[in-house]
C-alpha positions in Angstrom: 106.0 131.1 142.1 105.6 132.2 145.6 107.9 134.7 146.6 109.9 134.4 150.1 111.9 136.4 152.5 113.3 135.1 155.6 110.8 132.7 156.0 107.5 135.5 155.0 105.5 135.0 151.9 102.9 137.5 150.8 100.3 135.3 151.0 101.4 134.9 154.8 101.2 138.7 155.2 97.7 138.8 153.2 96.6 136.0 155.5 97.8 137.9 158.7 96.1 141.1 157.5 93.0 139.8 157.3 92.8 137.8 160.4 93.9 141.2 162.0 91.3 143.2 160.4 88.4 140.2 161.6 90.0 140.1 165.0 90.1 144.2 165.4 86.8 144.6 164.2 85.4 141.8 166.5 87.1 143.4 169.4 86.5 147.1 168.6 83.3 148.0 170.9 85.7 145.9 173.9 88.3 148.2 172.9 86.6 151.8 172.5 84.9 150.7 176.0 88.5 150.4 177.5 89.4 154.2 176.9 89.4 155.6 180.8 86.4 158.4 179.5 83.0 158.4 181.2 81.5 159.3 177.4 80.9 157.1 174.6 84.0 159.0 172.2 86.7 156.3 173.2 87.5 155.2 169.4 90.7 153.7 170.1 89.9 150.2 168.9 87.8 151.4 165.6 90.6 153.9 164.8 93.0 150.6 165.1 90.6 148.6 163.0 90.1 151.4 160.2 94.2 151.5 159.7 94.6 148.0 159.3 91.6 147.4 157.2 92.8 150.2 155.5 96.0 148.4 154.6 94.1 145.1 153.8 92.3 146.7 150.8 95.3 148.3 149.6 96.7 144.8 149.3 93.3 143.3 148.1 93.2 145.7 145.3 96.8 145.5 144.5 96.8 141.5 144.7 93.9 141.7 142.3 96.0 144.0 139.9 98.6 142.0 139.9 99.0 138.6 141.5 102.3 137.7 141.0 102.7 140.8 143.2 106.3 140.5 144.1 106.6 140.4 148.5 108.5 143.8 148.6 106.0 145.7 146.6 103.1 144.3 148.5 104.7 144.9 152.0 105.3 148.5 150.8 101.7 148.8 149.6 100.9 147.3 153.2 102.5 150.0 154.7 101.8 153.0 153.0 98.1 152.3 153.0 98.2 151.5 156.9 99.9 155.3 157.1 97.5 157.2 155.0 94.6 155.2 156.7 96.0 156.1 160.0 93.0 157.6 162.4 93.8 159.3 166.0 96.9 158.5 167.6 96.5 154.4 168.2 96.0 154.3 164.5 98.9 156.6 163.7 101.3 154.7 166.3 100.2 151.2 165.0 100.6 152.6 161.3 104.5 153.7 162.0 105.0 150.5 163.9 104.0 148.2 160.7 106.1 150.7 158.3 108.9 150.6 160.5 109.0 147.0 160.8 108.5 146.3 157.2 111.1 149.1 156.1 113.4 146.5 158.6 112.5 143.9 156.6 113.0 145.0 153.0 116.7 146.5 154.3 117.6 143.5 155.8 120.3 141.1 154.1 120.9 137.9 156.1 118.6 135.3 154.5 119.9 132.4 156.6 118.6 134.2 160.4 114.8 134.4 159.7 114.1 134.5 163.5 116.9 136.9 164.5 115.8 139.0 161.2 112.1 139.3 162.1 112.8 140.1 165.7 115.0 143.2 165.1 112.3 144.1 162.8 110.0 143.7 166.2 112.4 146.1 167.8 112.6 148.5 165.2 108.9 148.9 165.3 109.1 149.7 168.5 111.6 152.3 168.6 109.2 153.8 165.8 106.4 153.8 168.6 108.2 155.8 170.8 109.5 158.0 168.3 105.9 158.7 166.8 105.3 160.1 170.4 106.2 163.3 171.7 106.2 162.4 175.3 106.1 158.1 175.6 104.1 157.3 178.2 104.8 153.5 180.3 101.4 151.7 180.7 100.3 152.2 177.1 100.6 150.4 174.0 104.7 151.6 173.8 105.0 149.6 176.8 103.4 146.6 175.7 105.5 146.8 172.3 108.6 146.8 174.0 107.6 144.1 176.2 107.2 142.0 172.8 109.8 142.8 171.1 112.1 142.4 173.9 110.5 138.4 174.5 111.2 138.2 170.6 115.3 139.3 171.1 115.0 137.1 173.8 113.7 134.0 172.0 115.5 134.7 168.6 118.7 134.6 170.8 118.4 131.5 172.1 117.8 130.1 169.0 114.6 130.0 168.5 112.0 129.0 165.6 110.4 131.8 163.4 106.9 130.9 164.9 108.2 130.4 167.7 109.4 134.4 168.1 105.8 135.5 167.6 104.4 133.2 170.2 107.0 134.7 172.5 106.0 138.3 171.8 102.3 137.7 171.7 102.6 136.3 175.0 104.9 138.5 176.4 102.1 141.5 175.0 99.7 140.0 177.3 101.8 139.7 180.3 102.5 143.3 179.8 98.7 144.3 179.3 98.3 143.1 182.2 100.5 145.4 184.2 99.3 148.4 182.7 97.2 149.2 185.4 100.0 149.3 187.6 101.6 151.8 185.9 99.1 154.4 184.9 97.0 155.6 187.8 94.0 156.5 185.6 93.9 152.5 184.8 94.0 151.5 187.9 91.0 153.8 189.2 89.1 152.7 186.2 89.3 149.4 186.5 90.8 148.7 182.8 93.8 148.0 180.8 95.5 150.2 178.4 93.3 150.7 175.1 96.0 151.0 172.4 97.9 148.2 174.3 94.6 145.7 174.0 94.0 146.7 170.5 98.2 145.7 169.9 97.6 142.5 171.9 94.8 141.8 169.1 97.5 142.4 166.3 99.8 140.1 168.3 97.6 137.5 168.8 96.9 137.8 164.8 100.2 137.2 163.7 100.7 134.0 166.2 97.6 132.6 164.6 98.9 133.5 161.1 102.6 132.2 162.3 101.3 128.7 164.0 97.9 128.1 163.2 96.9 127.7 166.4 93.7 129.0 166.3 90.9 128.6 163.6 92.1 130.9 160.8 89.5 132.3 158.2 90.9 131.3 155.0 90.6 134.4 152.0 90.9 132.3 148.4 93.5 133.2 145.7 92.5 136.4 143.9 91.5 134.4 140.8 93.3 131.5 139.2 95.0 133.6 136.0 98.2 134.9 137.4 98.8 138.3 134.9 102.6 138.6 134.3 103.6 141.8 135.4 106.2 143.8 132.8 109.4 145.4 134.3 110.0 149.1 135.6 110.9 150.8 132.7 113.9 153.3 133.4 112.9 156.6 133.4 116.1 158.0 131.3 114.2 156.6 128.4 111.9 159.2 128.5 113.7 161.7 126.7 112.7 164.7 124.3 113.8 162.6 120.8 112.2 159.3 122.2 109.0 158.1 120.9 105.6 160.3 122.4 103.4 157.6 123.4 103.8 154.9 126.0 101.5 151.9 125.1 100.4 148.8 127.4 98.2 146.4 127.2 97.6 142.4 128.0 97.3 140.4 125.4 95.1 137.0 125.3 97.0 134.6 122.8 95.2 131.5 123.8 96.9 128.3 125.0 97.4 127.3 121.5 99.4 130.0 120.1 103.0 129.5 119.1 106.1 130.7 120.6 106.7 132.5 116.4 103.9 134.3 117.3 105.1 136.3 120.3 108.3 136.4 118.7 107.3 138.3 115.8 105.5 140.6 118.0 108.6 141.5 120.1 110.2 141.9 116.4 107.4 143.9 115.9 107.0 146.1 118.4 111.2 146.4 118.9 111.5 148.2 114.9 108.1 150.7 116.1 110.0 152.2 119.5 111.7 151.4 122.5 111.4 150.2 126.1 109.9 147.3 125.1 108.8 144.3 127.7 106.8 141.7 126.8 106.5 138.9 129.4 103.9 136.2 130.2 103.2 132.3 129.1 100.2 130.0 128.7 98.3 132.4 126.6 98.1 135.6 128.4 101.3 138.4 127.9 101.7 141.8 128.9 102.8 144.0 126.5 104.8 147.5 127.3 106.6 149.5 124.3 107.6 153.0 123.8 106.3 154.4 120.0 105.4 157.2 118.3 102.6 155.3 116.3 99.6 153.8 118.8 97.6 152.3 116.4 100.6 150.0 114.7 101.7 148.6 118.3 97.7 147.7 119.0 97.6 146.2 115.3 100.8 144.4 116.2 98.8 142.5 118.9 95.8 142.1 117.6 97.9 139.8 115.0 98.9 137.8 117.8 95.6 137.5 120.2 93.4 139.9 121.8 94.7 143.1 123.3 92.3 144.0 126.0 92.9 146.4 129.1 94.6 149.0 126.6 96.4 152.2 128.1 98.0 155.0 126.3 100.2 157.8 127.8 101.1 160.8 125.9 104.2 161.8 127.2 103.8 165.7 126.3 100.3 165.8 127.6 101.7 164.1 130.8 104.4 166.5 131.7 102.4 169.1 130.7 99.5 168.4 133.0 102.1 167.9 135.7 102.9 171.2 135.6 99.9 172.6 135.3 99.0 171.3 138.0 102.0 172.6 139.8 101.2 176.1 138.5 98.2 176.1 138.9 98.6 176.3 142.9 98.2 179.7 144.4 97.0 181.1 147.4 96.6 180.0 150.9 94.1 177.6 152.4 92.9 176.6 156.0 91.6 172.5 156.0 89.5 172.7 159.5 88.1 169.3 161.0 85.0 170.2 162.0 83.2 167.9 164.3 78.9 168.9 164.0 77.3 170.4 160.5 76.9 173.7 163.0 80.7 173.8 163.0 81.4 172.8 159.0 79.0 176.0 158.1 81.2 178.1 160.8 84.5 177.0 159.5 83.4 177.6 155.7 81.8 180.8 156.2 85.3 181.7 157.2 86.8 180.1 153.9 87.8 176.7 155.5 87.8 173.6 153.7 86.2 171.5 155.9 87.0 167.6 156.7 84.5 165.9 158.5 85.8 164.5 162.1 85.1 164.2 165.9 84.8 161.0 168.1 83.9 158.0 166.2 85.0 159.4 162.9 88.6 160.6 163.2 89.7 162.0 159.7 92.9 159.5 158.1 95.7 160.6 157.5 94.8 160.1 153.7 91.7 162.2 153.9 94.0 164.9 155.5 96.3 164.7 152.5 93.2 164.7 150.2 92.3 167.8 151.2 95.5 169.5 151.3 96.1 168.3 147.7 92.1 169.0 146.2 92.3 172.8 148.2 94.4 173.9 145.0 96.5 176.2 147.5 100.8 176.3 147.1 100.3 177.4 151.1 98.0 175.1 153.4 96.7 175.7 157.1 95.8 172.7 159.0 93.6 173.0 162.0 93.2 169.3 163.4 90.8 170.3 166.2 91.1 167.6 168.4 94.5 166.3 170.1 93.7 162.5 168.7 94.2 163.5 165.3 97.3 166.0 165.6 99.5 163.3 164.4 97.5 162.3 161.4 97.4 165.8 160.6 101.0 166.0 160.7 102.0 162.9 158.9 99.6 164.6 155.7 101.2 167.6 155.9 104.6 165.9 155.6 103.4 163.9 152.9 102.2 166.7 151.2 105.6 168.6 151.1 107.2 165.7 150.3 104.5 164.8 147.4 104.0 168.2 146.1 105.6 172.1 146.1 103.9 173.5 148.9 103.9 174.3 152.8 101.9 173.0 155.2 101.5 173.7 158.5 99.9 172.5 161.6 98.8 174.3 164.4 98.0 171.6 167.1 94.7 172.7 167.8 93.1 170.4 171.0 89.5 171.6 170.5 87.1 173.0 167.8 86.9 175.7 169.6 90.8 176.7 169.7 89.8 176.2 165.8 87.4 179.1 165.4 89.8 181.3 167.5 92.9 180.3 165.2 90.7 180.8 162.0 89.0 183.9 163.1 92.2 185.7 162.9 93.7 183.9 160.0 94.6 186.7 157.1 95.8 185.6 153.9 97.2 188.6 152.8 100.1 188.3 155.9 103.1 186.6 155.4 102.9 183.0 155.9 104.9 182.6 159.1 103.3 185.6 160.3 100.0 184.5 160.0 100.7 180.9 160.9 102.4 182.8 164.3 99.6 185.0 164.8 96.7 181.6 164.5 99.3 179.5 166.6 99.3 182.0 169.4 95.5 182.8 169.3 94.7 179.3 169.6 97.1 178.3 172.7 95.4 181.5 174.5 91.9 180.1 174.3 90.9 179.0 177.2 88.8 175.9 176.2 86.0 173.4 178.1 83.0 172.0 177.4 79.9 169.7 178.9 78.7 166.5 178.3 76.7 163.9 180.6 78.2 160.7 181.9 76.7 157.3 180.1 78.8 155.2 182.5 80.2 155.1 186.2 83.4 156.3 186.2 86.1 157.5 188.0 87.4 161.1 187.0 89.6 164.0 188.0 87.2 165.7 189.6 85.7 161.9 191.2 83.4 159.2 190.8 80.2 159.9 188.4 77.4 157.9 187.4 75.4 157.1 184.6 73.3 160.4 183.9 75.7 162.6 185.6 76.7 166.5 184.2 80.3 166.2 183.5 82.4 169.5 182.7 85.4 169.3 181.2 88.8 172.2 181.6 91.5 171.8 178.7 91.2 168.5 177.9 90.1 166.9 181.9 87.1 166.2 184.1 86.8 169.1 186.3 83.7 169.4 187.2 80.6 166.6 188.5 77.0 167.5 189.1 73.9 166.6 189.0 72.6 170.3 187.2 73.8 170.8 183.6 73.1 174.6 183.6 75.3 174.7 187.3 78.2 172.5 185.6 78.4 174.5 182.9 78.0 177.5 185.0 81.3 176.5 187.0 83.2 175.8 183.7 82.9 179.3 182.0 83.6 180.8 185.7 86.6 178.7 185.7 87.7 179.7 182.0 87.1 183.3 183.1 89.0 183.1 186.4 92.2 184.3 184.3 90.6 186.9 183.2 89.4 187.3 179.2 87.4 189.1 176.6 85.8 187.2 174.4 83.4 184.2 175.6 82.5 181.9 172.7 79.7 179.2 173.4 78.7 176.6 171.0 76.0 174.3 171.4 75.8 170.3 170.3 72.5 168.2 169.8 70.0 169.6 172.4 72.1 172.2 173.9 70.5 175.3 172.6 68.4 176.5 175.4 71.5 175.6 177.6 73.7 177.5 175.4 71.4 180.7 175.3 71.1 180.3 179.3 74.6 180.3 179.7 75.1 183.4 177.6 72.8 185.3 179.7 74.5 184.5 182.8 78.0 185.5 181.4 76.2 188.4 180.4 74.7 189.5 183.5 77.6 188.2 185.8 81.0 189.8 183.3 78.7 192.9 181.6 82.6 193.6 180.2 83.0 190.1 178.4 81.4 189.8 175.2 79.6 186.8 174.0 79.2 184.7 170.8 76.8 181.5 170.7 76.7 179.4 167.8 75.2 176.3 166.6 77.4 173.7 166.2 75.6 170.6 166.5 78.3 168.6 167.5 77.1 165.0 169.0 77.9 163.6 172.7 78.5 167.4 174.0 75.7 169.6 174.2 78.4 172.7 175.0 82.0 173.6 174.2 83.4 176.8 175.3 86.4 178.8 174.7 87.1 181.6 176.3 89.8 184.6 175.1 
């Protein structure tokens, strides 16, 4: 039987996340296009479409597990797998959004309100998208979620249909997509609307379709035709010292035949061999869950009765025991780097990094984040995110992790890869934690960082307008600098950097930025004889220079 919540069936929500996950990933190369940069590393719209299609194969995978998947379970599976899938900060803010909204959801208690119910939850997702922010910006995706889920108050107040709220705060999304320009200058020049506020439009404009059917919906078939009866939590006090050592499951094929003595007997069965016992299920296929200290008697007990197939056995000691090994077993202190080029993995693991792979394009998730904080095996973790898009993911694994296992993680908010290598070059694991964390954290923020690239589309900048084919030089994070000269760009970015004085010049060079790189050096060289310089190849794509300077 289909399970239902104010009006929302989990076939509804499968239905909406796939039509999302189509729509994102047809409108992903419209979306990455929209980010105001004059270089192809706008990933806004594929870091939207890896979170949510991230989510849609966490629910594939746990409809196909189970697909009398209650709506509660499959929301939360929804939601934790759109967080850990989370890439750069449209993926992380879009992530908190659905989690928020669904958490709205599952609290919620008035069954007879759909409409007032679902818009709250519209609000509440909101609120979680300025709050995932540390300073909200108008004329971005925040804006255009609080222009929806201000038309959904609206239209839930007045009485409004279920469907009816969506269609409000999809169109109310658009309206306010619109306007972005008018409120961010950086639109406006460019020509363009707010990226992460298309990309949300595209969600929208999903769940109106799911919602009304007023567009042509691709329809995703049942997961199968057997529906596998799912047995019930067991209670975790039953797993005490004197209980039985083996936990036992298993689904049993009785055939359509079989008669109701037979199950009965191996309840009976099963009930005088241990404890805990479920067995639930019909029309010839059961699932079987029992507590005993004798394995092979409960799998004979079945075998009397059908076929047991899809056997699993727990032991209990071996369990615990591996849990704490596992928890023992950390020691130490790791740094996890994102590294952006092969140049920049060796650097990073030469200097006892574990290395994530990253940069525009291919933004870690927050899951592969977490992955390496748990694989590193350390009870103290280092997280060097190297890039400002994928701070927050960063932070929402290191939360996880703490939460998930006994360790501390930290994040130092590293913009650049090369604010990375400062940090790591002075990381010492024989400090104190917070005094090495202090002593990486304050390296970083003093390294003065920039780097070069070439235009591949007309633009407007900081600095002005630039053309296909133009040098572009970038200062913390903006277009500074536009010319016509690569060596005389990045000339005038490392005399910038120096300007404030510094010691230490580090250059590395991307795809076909050697020679630059090495002509660079000499001119720091020959120009600041009292600075010295390191060059390294880091092979990073899209910009043949970075530069920090310390």
């Amino acid at each position: 039987m289909e399970h239902v919540t104010h009006g929302i069936t989990l076939d509804g929500v499968a239905r909406f996340v796939e039509i999302a996950t189509d729509a994102l990933s047809s409108a992903r190369e419209e979306i990455d296009a929209l980010n105001v940069y004059p270089v192809p590393d706008g990933d806004t719209g594929t870091n939207m479409f890896l979170t949510v299609s991230a989510a849609r194969d966490a629910l594939r995978e746990a409809r196909a597990a189970d697909p009398d998947l209650p709506l509660g379970d499959g929301m939360a599976v929804l939601a934790r797998a759109a967080l850990m899938g989370a890439r750069g900060n449209s993926g992380v803010i879009l992530s908190q959004m659905l989690r928020a909204y669904v958490r709205h959801l599952a609290g919620a208690a008035i069954e007879d309100r759909p409409a007032e119910t679902i818009a709250a939850a519209m609000a509440e997702a909101t609120e979680a998208s300025y709050a995932a922010v540390g300073t909200p910006v108008e004329g971005t995706m925040l804006t255009v979620s609080r222009a929806a889920s201000d038309a959904a108050l609206e239209a839930a107040g007045r009485g409004a249909r279920t469907r009816d709220v969506f269609t409000a705060a999809a169109a109310a999304a658009r309206d306010a997509l619109a306007r972005t320009p008018e409120q961010l200058e950086v639109l406006a020049q460019a020509g363009v609307v707010d990226a992460g506020g298309r990309g949300l439009c595209v969600v929208l404009d999903a769940v109106e379709t799911t919602a009304t059917g007023r567009r042509p919906t691709p329809w995703s078939p049942p997961i199968g035709t057997h529906h596998i009866p799912v047995a019930a939590t067991v209670p975790s006090d039953d797993l005490t010292e004197d209980g039985p050592g083996y936990e036992v499951m298993y689904l049993l094929d009785a055939g359509p035949d079989v008669e109701d003595d037979a199950i009965a007997t191996l309840r009976d069965t099963l009930a005088g061999l241990g404890d805990s016992l479920v067995v639930v299920g019909g029309e010839g296929l059961w699932n079987v869950h029992v507590h005993v200290d004798d394995v092979g008697a409960a799998i004979e007990a079945g075998i009397a009765a059908g076929r047991p197939h899809r056997i699993r056995v727990t032991h209990f000691a071996e369990q615990v025991a591996a849990t704490r090994r596992r928890a023992s077993d950390r020691t130490g202190r790791r740094v996890v780097a994102v590294a952006a080029g092969p140049g920049l993995t060796a650097l990073f693991e030469s200097a006892g990094a574990v290395v994530v792979p990253g940069g525009p394009g291919q933004r870690p998730s927050t899951g592969q984040l977490l992955e390496a904080i748990t694989a590193c095996g350390a009870v103290e973790v280092v997280v060097l995110p190297n890039d400002a898009d994928t701070v927050r993911a960063a932070e929402i694994a290191a939360r996880t992790a703490e939460a998930e296992l006994d360790v501390s993680v930290e994040v130092i908010p590293t913009q650049a890869q090369v604010q990375g290598l400062a940090a790591i070059s002075v990381h010492e694991p024989g400090r104190a934690f917070d005094a090495d964390v202090r002593e990486m954290t304050a390296t970083a923020r003093h390294a003065r960082h920039g780097a070069v690239t070439v235009a591949s589309r007309q633009a407007i900048t900081m600095a002005g307008p630039c053309e296909p084919g133009d040098a572009l030089g970038v200062v913390a994070g903006d277009f500074a600098v536009v010319g016509s000269d690569l060596d005389e760009v990045a000339t005038d970015v490392v005399e910038r950097l120096l300007a404030g004085g510094g010691e230490l010049v580090t250059i590395v060079s991307g795809e076909g930025g050697a020679e630059l790189a090495e002509r660079l050096a000499a001119h720091v060289e020959d120009r600041h004889p009292t600075v010295d310089v390191a060059v390294h190849e880091g092979g990073q794509p899209r910009y043949p220079l970075l530069v920090s300077v310390e």
